[in-house]
PLY file of the C-alpha trace (Angstrom):
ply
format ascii 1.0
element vertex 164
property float x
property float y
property float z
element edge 163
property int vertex1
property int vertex2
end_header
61.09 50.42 93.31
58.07 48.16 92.12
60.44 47.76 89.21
63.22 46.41 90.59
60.64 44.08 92.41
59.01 42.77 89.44
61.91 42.17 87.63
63.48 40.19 90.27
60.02 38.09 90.67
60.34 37.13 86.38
63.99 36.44 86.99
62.82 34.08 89.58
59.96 32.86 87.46
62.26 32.17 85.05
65.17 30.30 87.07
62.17 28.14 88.16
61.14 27.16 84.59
64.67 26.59 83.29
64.73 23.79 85.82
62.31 22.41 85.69
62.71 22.08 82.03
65.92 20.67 82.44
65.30 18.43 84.96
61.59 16.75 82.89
64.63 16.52 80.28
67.26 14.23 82.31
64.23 12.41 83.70
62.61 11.30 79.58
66.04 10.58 78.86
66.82 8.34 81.92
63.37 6.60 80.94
63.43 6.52 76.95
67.40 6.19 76.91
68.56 3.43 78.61
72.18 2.72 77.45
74.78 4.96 78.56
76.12 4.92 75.12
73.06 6.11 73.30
72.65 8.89 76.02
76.18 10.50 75.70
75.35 10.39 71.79
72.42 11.61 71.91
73.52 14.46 74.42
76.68 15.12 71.38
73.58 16.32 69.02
73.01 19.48 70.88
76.19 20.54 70.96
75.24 22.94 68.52
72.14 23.89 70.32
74.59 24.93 72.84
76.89 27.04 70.47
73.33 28.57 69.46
72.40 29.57 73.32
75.82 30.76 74.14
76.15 33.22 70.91
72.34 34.37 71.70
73.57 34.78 76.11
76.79 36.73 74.44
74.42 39.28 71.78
71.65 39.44 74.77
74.95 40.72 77.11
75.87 43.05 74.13
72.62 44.65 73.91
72.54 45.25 77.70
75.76 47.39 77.21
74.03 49.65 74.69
71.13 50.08 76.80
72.36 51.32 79.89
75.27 53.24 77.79
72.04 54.97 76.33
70.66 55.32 79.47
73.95 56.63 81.13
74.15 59.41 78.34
70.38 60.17 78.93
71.29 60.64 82.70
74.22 62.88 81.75
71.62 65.04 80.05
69.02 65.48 82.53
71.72 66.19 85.51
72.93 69.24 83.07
69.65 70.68 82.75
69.17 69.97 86.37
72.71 71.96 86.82
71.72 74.93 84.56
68.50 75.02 86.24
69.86 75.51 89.68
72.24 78.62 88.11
69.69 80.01 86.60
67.79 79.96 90.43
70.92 81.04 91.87
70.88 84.24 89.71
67.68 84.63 90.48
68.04 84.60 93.81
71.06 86.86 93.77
68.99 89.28 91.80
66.42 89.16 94.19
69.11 89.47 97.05
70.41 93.07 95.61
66.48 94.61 95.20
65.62 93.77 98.40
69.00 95.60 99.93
68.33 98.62 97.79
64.52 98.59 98.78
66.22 98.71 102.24
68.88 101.27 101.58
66.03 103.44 100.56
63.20 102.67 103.01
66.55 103.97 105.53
66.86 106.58 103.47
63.21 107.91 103.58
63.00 107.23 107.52
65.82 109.57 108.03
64.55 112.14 105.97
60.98 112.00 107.26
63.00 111.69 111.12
64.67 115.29 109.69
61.61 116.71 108.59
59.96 116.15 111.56
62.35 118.23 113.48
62.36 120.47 110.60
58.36 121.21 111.77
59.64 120.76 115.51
61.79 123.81 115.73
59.51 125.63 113.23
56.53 125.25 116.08
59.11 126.74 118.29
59.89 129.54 116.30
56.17 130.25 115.47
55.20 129.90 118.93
54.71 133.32 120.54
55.64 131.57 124.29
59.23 130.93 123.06
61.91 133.34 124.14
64.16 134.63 121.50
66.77 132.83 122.74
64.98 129.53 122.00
64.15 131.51 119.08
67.68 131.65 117.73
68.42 127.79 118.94
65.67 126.92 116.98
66.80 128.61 113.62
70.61 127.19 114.48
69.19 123.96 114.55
66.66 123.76 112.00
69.55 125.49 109.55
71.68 122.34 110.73
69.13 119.35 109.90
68.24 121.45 106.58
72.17 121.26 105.87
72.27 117.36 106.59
68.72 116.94 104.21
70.75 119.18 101.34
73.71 117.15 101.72
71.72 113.83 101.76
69.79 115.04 98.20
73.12 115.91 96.95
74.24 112.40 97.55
72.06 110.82 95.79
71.97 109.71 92.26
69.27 109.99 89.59
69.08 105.96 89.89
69.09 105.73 93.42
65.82 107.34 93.65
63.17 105.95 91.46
0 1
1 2
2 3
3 4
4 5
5 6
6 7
7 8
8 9
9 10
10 11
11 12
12 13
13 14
14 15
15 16
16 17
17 18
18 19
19 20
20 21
21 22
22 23
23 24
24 25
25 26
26 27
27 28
28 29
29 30
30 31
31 32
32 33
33 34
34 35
35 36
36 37
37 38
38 39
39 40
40 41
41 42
42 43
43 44
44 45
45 46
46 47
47 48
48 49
49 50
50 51
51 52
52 53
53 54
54 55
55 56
56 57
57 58
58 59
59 60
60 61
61 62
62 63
63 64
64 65
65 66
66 67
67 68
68 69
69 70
70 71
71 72
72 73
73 74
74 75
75 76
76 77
77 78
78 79
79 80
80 81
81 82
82 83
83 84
84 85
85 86
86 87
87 88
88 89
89 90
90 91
91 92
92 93
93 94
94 95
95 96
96 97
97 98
98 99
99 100
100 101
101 102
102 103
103 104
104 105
105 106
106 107
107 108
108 109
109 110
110 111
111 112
112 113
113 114
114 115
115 116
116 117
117 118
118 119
119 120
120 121
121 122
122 123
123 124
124 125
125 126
126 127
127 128
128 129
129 130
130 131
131 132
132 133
133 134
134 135
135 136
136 137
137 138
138 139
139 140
140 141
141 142
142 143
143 144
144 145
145 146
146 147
147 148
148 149
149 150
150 151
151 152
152 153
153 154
154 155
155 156
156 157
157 158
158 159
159 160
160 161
161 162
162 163
């Protein structure tokens, strides 16, 4: 931003100086050139000058092309690194993504098995106590056999990579 302000301020600058070069100019001519005749001659002689100014305005206009072509290829370049960049954060984050479901598949995992085991130690109290009938007894065993079915099954399930 400060910049574009500074540049604007020298292109002002230099609008301001142009003119009033040009117009100290018309003013020693009016004043050391009286005749009409010897003014339009003399004003013939810089014809060239002019050729000269216009051929430098044209190369100056060329060299602006190149620049901001250079600088348009330079942009080009950065907004592709910017691009791979962001996919390589998007994999990332996608990567991240998948650990964090498997770190919750198998904090799940654990809390039903330590959920099991608990019963597991639930109806073994039960079967250990000397209070419980042996019908309780029997339930007990049923369902202790049961949840150590389910805790089989659930080991069985699982792969070698699944638990680390």
């Amino acid at each position: 931003m400060k910049k574009d302000s500074s540049t604007g301020k020298l292109l002002v600058k230099l609008i301001l100086i142009v003119t009033f070069i040009w117009g100290i100019s018309a003013v020693l001519i009016i004043y050391f050139i009286p005749n009409w005749s010897d003014r339009g001659t003399f004003g013939d002689l810089f014809g060239a000058v002019n050729a000269l100014f216009s051929a430098l305005a044209f190369a100056v206009l060329i060299y602006t092309i190149v620049l901001q072509r250079e600088e348009i290829k330079n942009n080009r370049e950065e907004i592709l690194l910017n691009r791979k960049e962001l996919e390589k954060g998007a994999r990332l984050q996608r990567k991240a993504q998948e650990v964090l479901i498997q770190q919750v598949e198998q904090t799940h995992l654990s809390a039903k098995m330590n959920a099991m085991r608990t019963l597991v130690d639930y109806y073994n109290n039960q079967i250990s106590n000397p209070k419980s009938t042996e019908e309780i007894i029997e339930k007990a065993k049923q369902k202790r056999r049961q949840i150590i079915t389910q805790i089989d099954t659930l080991i069985d399930g699982l792969n070698d990579s699944d638990v680390e």
